[in-house]
N, C-alpha and C positions, 0 to 999 in steps of 0.2 A: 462380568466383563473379563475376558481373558485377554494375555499379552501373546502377540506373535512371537514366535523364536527371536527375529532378530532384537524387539523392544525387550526382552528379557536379558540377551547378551548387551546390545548400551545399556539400559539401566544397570546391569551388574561392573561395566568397565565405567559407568559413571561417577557410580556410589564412591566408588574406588580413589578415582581424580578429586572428588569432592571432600573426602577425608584428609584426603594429603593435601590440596591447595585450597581448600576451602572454595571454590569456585570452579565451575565446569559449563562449557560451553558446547548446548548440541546444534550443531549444522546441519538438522536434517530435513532435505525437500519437503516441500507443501505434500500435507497429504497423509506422508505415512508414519503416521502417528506422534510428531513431539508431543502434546499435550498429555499423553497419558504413557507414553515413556517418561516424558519428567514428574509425575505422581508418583511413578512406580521407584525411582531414584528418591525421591523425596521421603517416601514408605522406609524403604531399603536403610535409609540413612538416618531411619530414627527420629524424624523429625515430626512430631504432635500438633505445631501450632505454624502452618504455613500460609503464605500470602502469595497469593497469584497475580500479578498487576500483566493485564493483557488491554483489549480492545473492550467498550460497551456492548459491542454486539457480538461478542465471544463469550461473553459471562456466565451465561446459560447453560450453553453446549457442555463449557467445562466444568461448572459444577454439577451435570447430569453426567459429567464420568467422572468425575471423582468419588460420586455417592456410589455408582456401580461400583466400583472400583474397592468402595471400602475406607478413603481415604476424606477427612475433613480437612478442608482447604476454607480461606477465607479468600472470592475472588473478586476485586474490584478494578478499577478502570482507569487510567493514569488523569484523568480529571479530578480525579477525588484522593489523588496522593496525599495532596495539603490538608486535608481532614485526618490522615491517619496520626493516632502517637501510641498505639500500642504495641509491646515487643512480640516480635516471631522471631521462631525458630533458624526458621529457612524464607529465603525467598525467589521465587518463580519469576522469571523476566519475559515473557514473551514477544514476540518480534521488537527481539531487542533492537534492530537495527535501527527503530523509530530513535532513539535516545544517542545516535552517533552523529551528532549536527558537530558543526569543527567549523571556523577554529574558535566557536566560544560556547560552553557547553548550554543548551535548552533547559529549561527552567523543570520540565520533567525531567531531567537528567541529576539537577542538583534536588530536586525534593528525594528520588530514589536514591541517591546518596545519605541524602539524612539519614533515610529508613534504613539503611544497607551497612549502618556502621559495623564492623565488627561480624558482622552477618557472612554465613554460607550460602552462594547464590546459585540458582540454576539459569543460565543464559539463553534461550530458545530464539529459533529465529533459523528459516529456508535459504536467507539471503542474507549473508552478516554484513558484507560489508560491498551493496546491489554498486554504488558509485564509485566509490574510493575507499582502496584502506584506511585513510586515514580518520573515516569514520570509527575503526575499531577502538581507537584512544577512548572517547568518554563515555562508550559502555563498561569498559575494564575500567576505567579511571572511578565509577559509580561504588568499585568492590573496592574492602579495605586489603585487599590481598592480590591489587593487579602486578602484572609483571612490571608494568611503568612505575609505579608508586615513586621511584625518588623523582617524574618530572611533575611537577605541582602544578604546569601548565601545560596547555597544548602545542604553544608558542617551545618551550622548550624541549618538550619532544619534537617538535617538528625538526627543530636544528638535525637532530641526529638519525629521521625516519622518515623525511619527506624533502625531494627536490624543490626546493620553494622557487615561483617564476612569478612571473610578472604580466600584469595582463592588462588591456586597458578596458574600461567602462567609460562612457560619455567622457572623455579625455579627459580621464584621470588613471591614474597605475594603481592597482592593486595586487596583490600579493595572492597568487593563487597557490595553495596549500593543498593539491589532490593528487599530484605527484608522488605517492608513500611510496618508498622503498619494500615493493613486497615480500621479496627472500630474505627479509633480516627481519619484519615485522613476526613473517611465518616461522622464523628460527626461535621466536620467542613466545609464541601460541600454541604451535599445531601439540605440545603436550595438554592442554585443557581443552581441545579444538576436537568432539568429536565428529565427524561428516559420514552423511548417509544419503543416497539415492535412491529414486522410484526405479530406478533399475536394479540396483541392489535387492529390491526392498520388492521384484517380482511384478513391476506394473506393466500389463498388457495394453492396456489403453492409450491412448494418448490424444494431444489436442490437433483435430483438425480448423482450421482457421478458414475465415472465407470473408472474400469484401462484396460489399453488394452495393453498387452507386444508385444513388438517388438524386432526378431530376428536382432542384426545389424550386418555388414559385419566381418570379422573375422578380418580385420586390426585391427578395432575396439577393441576385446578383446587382440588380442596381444600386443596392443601398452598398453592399461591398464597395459595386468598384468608384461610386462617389466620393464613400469616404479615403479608400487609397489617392484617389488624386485631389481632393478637397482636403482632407482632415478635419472634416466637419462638419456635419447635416445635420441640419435641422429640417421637423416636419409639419405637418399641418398645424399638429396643436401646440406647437412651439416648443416640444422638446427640442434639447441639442444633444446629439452622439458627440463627442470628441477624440481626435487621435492625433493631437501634436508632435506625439514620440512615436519611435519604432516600438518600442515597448508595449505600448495603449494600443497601436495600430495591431500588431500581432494578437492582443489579447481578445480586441474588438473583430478580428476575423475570427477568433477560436468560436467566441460568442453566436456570431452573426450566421455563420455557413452552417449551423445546427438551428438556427430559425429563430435566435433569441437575440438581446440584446438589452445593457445598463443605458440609462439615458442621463449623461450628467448635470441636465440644469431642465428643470427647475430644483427637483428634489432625486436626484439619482432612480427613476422609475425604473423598474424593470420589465421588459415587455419581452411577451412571448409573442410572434407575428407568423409564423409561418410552422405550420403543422404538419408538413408534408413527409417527415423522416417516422411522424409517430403512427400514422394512417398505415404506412405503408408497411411499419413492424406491425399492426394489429391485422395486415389483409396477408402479408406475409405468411406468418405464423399461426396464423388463425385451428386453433385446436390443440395448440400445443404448450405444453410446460416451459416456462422462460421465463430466466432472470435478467433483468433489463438493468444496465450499470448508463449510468447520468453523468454530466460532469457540472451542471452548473444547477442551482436552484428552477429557474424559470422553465428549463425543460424536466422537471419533473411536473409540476402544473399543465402542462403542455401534454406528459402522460396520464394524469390525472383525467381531464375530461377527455379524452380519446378513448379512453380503456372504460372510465367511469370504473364499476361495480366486480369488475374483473381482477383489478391490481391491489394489491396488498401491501406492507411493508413490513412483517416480520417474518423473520425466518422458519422461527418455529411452526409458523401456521402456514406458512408455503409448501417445508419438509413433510406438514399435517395433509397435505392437501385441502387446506380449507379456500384456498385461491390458488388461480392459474400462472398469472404473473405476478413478478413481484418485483418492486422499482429501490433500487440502492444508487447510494452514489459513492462514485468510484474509488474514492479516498478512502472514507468510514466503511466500503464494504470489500478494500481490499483483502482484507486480513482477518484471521480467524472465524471466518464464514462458512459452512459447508454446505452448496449449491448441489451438490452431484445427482440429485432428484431432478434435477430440471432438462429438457431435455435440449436444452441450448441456452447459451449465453449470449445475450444480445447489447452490444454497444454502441446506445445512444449518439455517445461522442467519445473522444479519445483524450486521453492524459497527455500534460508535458511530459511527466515521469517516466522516465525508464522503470521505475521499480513497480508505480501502480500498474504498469501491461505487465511484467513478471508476476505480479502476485493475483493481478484478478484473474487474469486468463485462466490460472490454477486452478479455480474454487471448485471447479465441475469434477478435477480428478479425485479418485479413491482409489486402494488396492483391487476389490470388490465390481468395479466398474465392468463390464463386460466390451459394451461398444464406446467407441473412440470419442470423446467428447467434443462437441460440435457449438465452434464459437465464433459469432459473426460480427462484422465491422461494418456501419452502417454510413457510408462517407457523400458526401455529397461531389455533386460532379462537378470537376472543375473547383472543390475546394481546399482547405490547409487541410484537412484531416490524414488525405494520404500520403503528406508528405511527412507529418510527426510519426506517422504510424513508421513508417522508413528510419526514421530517426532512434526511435524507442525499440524496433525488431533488433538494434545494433549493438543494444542496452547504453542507448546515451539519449540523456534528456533533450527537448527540443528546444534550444536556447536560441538567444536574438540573431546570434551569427548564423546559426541554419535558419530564419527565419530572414533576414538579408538577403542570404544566396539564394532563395527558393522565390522570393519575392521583388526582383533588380528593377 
């Protein structure tokens, strides 16, 4: 496995950063190459006995280029941090950006701390900081060598890197902390901060998007708009849906308008009822390579017996061509996934997340790609979908206030 020109010049300006500060961060898009620019920096820098904490379903992929590569890595999965107590060398972060929760650091955040004491880290990640700078604090704050290091808290960085305001949730004020001061944040990073783009980086391809509406069966709308003006239906066999809050109610449209839904009494049932979004990607698509991103458990069952014998769920056997589709969910398959075989990406349903539409819509690019990657949005008519979708193209999550205004 050979390095392209440019993964040879960062890896070489990395090594470099990584010596002097002990820690280096690459900001470079989906796609074209971190994972084996930071081997190759890893290599570069001497380092024997390295640890790569990424995704479960990236684990593969990068330890089949590191073995091409030449380079022994040990690559595990931020579930299994709390199992680790042996020293490395070096350590591998990838999508670091998962480990920026603020204002109190995530519990993977303090286990890779442990592991990170005194350690030289390599920070990877397309999207450092997709919501808020102020995300940046407790990835740097994980290294014994961040710029921050005299604030011991987030709280007291924020004093000096963040407009702190005030917001109210069910009437009460809370202290909104996402306001970072970005030109003083970047006056004290952009030296460890390398950034790289698919245009830099010579990509011809790129993602074409398309929405496709789906009439769904009429349960479907009645059970919706019952439960908007009831907030609470119950059915034949005595389940009860509930939606006393805007909250519940928002999440029970996310649920319902893709054909599913949680039932919370007797026993929180999950029921899948209306199949009309999965028929129509199997008649749709019929012959083609597609990877099919989910957002809730019960529509994956829902793609299960529609597809039957057809859908798969490992990557390597989809990349293999041993199956035609293959069903991820949108969370676990945003990130370190490489889809670019498939010959469209098909979404089930859509994320609150601004960041999961940034990183899955990605999976399909490569440098390598020829034609323009082709990714569909499967919304129902008359439902929430195309309104989060509006929300997340803006790179902002689709919270209760948009979910308020959209819904009077």
């Amino acid at each position: 496995m050979q390095l392209r020109d440019y993964q040879i010049q960062i890896s070489n300006q990395a090594v470099e950063i990584l010596k002097v500060n002990k820690f280096v961060y690459l900001a470079l898009e989906v796609r074209t190459g971190k994972t084996l620019t930071a081997i190759a920096t890893a290599q570069k820098f001497g380092a024997n006995n390295i640890l790569f904490v990424t995704k479960k379903k990236a684990i593969s992929d990068i330890q089949a280029q590191s073995e091409a590569f030449g380079v022994k890595i040990y690559a595990t999965n931020y579930e299994q941090l709390h199992n680790l107590s042996a020293e490395y060398d070096l350590i591998i972060i990838d999508e670091a950006h998962s480990i920026g929760a603020f204002p109190v650091a995530s519990l993977r955040a303090k286990e890779l701390k442990r592991i990170c004491i005194g350690k030289p880290i390599i920070y990877l990640s397309g999207t450092p900081t997709p919501e808020s700078y102020s995300q940046i604090y407790h990835q740097l704050w994980v290294s014994s060598f961040s710029p921050f290091k005299k604030y011991k808290t987030f709280y007291a960085w924020a004093n000096d890197y963040v407009n702190v305001k005030q917001k109210w949730i069910s009437g009460r004020a809370h202290n909104d902390y996402s306001d970072a001061n970005v030109k003083l944040i970047e006056q004290k990073t952009r030296q460890f901060m390398i950034t790289f783009t698919q245009e830099e980086a010579g990509f011809e391809s790129f993602v074409n998007e398309n929405i496709l509406y789906v009439k769904m069966s009429e349960l479907t709308y009645k059970l919706a708009n019952r439960l908007r003006i009831d907030k609470i239906v119950k059915n034949s066999e005595g389940q009860v849906i509930m939606a006393d809050t805007a909250v519940k109610l928002m999440q029970k449209l996310h649920q319902i308008y893709s054909g599913t839904v949680i039932c919370e009494e007797p026993d929180r049932t999950v029921k899948g009822f209306d199949y009309t979004k999965a028929e129509f990607i199997k008649k749709h698509f019929e012959g083609k390579k597609i990877a099919i991103f989910y957002k809730f458990k019960a529509e994956l069952y829902i793609l299960m017996f529609v597809f039957g014998k057809e859908i798969g769920f490992d990557v390597d056997g989809f990349n293999n061509d041993n199956f035609r589709v293959i069903a991820l969910q949108i969370v676990s398959g945003r990130e370190g996934v490489n889809l670019s075989k498939a010959d469209a990406l098909v979404f089930y349903n859509i994320d609150f997340s601004a960041t999961s539409y940034w990183q899955a819509r990605a999976r399909l690019q490569t440098k390598d790609r020829e034609k323009d990657a082709q990714i569909y949005w499967i919304f129902s008519e008359g439902g929430i979908e195309d309104k989060i979708y509006k929300a997340v193209c803006d790179k902002k999550d689709y919270t209760l206030s948009h979910f308020k205004n959209d819904f009077k």
